[in-house]
N, CA, C and O atoms as a MOPAC input file, in Angstrom:
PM7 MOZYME 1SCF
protein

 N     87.85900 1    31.78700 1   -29.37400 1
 C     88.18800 1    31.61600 1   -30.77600 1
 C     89.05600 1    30.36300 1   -30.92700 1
 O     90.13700 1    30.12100 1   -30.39000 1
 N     88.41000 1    29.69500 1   -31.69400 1
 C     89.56500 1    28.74600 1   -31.96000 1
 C     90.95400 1    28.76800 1   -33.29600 1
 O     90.92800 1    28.99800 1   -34.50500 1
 N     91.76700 1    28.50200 1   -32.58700 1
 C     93.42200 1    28.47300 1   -33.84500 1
 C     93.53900 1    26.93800 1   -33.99500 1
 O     93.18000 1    25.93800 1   -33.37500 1
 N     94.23100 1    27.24800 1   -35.14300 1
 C     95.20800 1    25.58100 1   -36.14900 1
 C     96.66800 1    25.93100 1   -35.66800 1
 O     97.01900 1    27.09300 1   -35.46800 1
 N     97.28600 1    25.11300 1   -35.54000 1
 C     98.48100 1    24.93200 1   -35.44600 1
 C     99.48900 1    24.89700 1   -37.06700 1
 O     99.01400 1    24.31700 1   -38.04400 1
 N    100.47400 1    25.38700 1   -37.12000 1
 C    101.12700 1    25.14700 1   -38.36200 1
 C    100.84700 1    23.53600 1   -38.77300 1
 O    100.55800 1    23.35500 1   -39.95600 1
 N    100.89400 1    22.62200 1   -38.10100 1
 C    101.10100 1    21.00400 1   -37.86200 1
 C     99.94000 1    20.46100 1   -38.68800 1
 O     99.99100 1    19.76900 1   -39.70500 1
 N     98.37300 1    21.15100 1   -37.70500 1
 C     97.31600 1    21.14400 1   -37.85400 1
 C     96.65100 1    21.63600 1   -39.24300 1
 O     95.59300 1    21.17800 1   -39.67500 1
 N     97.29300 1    22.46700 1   -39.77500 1
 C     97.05000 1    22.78100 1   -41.22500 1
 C     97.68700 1    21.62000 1   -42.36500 1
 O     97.06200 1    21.00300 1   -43.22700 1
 N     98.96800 1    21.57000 1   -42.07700 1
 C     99.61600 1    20.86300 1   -42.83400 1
 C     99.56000 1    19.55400 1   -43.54300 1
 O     99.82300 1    19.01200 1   -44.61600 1
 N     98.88500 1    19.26700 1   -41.90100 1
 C     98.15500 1    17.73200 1   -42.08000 1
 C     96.84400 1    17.53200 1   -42.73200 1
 O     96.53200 1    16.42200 1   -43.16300 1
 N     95.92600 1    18.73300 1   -42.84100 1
 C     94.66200 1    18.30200 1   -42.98700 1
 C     94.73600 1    18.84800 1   -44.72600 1
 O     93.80200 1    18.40100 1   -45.39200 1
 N     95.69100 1    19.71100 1   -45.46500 1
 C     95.72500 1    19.93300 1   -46.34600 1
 C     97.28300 1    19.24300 1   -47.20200 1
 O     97.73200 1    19.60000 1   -48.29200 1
 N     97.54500 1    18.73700 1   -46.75500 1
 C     98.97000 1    17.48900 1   -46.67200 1
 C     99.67100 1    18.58300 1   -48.13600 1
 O     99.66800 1    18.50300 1   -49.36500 1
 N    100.13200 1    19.41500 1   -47.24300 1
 C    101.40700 1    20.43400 1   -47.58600 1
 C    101.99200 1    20.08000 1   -46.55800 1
 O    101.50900 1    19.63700 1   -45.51600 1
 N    103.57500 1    20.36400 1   -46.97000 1
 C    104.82700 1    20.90100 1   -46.01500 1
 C    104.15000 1    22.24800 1   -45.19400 1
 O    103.31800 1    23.06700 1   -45.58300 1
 N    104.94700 1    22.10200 1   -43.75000 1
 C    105.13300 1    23.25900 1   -42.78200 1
 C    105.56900 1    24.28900 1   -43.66200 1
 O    105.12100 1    25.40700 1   -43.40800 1
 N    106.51600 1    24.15600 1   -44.86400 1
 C    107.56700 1    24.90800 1   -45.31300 1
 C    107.01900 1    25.57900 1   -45.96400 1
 O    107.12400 1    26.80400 1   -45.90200 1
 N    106.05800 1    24.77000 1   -47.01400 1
 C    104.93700 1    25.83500 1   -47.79700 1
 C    104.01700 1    26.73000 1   -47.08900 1
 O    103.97900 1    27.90400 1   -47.45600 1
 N    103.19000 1    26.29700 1   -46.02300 1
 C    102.75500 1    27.37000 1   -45.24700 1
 C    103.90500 1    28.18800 1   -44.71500 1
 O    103.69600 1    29.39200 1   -44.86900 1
 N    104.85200 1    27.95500 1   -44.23900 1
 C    105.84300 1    29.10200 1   -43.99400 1
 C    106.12600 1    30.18800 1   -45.03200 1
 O    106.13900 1    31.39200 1   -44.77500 1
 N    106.33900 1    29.66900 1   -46.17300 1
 C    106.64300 1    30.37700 1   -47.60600 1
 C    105.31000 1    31.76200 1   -47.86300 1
 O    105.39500 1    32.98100 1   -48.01400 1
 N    104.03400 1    30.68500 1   -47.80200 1
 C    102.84900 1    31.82400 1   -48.12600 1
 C    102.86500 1    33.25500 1   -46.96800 1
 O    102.64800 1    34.45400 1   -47.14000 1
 N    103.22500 1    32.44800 1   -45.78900 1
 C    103.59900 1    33.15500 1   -44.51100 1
 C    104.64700 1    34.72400 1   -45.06400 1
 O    104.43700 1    35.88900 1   -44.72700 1
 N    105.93300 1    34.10900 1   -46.13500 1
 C    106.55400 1    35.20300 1   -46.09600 1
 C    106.44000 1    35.98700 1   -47.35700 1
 O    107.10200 1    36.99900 1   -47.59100 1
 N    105.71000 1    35.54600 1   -48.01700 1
 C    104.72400 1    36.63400 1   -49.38800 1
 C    103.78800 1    37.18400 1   -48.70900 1
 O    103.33200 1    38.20200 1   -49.23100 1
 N    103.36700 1    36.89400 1   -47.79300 1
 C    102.42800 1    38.02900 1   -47.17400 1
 C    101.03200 1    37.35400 1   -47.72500 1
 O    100.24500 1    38.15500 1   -48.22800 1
 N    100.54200 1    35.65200 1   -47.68000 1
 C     99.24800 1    35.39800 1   -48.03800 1
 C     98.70500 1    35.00500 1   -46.91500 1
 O     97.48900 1    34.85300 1   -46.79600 1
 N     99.58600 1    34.79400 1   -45.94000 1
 C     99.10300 1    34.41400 1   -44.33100 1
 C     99.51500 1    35.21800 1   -43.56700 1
 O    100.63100 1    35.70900 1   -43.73300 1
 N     98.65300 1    35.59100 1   -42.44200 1
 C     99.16400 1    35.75400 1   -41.16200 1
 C     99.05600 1    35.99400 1   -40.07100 1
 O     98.58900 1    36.96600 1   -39.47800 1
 N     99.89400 1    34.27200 1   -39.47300 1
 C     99.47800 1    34.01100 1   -38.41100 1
 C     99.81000 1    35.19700 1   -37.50900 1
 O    100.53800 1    36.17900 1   -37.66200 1
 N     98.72400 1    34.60500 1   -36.13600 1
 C     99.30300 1    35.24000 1   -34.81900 1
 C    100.79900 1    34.39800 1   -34.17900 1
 O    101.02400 1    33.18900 1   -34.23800 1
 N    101.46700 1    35.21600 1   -33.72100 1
 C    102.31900 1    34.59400 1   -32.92400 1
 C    101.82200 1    34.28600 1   -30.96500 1
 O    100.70800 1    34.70800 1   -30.65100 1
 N    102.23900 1    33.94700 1   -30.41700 1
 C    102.23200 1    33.44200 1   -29.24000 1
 C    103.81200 1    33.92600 1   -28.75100 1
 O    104.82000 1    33.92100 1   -29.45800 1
 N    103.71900 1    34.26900 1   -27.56800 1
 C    104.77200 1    34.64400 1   -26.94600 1
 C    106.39100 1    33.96200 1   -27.38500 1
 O    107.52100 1    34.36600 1   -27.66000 1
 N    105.77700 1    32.91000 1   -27.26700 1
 C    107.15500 1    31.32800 1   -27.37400 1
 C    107.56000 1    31.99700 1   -29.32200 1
 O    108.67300 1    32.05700 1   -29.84300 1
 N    106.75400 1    32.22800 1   -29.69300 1
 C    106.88100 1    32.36300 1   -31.27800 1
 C    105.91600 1    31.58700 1   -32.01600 1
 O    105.76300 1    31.71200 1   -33.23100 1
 N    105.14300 1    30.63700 1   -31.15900 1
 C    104.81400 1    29.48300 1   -32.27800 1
 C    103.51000 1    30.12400 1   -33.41300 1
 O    103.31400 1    31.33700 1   -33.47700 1
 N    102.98800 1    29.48600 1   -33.95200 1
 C    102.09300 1    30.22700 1   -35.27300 1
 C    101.05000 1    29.77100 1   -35.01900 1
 O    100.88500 1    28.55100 1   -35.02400 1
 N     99.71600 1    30.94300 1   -34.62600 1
 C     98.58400 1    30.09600 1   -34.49600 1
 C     97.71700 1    30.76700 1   -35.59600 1
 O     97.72700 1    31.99600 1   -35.53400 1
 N     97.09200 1    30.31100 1   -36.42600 1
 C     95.93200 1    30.66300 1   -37.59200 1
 C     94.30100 1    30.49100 1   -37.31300 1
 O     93.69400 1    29.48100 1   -36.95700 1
 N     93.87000 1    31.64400 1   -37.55800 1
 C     92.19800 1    31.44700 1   -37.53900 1
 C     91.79600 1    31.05600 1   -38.35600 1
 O     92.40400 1    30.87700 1   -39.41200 1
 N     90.19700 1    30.69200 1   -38.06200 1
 C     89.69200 1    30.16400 1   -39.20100 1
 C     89.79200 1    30.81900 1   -40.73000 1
 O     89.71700 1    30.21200 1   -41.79900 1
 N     89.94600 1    31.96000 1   -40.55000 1
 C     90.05200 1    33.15000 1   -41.67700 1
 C     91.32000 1    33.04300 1   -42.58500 1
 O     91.21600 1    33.27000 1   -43.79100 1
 N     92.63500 1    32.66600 1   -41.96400 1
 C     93.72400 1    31.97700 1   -42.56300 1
 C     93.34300 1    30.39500 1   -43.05800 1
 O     93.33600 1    30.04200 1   -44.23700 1
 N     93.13900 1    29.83000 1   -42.31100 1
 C     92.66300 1    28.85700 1   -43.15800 1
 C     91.85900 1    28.62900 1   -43.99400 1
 O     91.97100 1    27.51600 1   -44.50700 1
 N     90.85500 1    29.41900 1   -44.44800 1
 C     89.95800 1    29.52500 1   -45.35500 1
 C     90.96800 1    30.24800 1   -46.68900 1
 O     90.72100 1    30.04200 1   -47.87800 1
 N     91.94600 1    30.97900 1   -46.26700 1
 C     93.01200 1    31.41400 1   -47.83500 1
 C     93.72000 1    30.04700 1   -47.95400 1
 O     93.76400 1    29.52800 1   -49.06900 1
 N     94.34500 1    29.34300 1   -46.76600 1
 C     95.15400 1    28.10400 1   -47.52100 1
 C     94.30600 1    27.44000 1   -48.14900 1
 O     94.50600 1    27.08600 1   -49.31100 1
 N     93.11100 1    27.13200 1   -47.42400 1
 C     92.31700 1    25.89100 1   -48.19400 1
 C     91.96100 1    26.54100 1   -49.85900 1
 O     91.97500 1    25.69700 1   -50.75500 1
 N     91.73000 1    27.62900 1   -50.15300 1
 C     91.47300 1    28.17800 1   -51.66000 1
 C     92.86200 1    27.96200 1   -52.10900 1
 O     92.91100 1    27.62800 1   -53.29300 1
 N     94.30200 1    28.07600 1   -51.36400 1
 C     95.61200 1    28.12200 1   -52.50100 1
 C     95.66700 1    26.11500 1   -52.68900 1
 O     96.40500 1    25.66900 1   -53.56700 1
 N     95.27900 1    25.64200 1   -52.27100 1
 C     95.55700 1    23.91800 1   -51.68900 1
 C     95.09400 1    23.30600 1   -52.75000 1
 O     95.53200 1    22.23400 1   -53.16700 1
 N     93.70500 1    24.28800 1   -53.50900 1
 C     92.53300 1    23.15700 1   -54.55700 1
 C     92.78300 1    23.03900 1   -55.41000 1
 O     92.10500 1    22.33600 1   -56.16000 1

């Protein structure tokens, strides 16, 4: 399966990290975490940012 990186979203939909963090804590995303903590998103999360982005 492939994941986006918080970075990787941000950039390709040129939002802040902060706004994906935000949708993150309304409960419109959510990522997997990775041990370390970091945020990885499927294609399935990215298909809700790209609809909040347009």
């Amino acid at each position: 399966m492939h994941y986006f990186t918080i970075s990787d979203l941000a950039q390709e939909f040129d939002v802040s990290t902060r706004t994906i963090r935000y949708y993150e804590e309304r409960g419109l995303l959510s990522p997997i975490r990775t041990e370390s903590g970091q945020r990885l998103y499927t294609k399935k999360e990215r298909a809700k940012l790209s609809r909040k982005s347009v």
